[in-house]
ZAMARGU-4260 file (C-alpha; in steps of 0.2 Angstrom, whole numbers, plus 5000, padded with zeros to 4 digits):
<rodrens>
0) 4895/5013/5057 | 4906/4999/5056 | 4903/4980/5062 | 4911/4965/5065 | 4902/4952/5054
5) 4916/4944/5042 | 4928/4930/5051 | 4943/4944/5049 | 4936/4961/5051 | 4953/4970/5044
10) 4945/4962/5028 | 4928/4972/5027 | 4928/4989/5018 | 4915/5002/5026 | 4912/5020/5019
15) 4905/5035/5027 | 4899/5054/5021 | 4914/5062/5027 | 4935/5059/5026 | 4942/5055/5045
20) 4951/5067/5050 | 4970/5057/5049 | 4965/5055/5031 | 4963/5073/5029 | 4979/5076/5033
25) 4986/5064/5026 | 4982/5068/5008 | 4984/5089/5013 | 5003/5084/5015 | 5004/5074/5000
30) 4996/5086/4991 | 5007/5100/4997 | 5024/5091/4994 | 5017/5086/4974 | 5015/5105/4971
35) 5035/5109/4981 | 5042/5095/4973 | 5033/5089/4955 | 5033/5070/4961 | 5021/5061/4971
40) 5027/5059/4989 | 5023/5040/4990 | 5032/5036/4971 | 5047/5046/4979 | 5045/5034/4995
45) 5042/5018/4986 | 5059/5024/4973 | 5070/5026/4989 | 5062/5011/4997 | 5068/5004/4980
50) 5085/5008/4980 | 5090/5006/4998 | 5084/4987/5000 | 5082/4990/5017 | 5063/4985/5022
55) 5063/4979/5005 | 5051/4964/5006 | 5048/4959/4987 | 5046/4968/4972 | 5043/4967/4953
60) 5040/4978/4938 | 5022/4986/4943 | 5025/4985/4961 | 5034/4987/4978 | 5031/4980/4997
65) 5041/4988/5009 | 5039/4989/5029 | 5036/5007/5029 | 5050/5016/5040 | 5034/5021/5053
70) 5025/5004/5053 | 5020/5000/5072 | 5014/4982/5069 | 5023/4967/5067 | 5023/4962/5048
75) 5016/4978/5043 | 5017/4984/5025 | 5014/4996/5013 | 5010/4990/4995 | 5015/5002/4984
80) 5015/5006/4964 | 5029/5009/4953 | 5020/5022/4943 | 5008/5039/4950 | 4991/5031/4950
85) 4976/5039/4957 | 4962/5027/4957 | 4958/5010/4959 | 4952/5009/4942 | 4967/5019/4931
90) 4979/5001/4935 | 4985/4994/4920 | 4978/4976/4915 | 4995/4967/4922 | 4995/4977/4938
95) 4977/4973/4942 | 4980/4955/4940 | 4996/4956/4955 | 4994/4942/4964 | 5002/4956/4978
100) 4986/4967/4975 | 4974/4953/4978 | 4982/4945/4993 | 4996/4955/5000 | 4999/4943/5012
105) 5008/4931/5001 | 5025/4940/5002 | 5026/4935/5021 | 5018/4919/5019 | 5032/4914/5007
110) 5043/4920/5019 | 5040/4908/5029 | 5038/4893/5017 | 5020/4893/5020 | 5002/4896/5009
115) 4991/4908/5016 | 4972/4897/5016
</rodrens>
């Protein structure tokens, strides 16, 4: 069950018994192209993302934001590590503290000469 109680709903974070069924897929594929390949499939995204500049939005040494190739939104993006991490909680001190990670809304704001509030 999910409501609308915060100002800006994208923000809330809701949790339920099961893993939607887009999600299922999502991590079968990935999982099937780590065990074809050796390499995470996003880390191999975010390294050609990387060299190719192309939807490149900003980057440094612990992190990438790209416009994914299959973003259907405007100003969509996809916030990506350098390195294979699973969970939340395996980031390294300096990659925790990204400013990207706590408001990744910043690399368009600056975009635009503007502070996000």
């Amino acid at each position: 069950m999910m409501g609308c109680s915060n100002p800006h709903p994208h923000c809330q974070v809701w949790a339920s018994s099961f893993l939607p069924n887009e999600a299922c897929l999502e991590d079968r594929t990935q999982r099937q192209h780590l065990s074809q390949h050796g390499v995470p499939m996003l880390l191999e995204y975010a390294e050609q993302e990387a060299r190719r500049k192309e939807r490149l939005v900003v980057e440094n040494a612990d992190w990438i934001v790209v416009v994914p190739y299959w973003a259907t939104w405007p100003y969509q993006t996809l916030l990506l590590p350098r390195r294979h991490v699973c969970r939340l909680q395996d980031l390294r001190d300096g990659e925790r503290d990204s400013e990207w990670l706590r408001n990744p809304i910043n690399p368009h704001a600056a975009s635009f000469g503007l502070g996000f509030p």
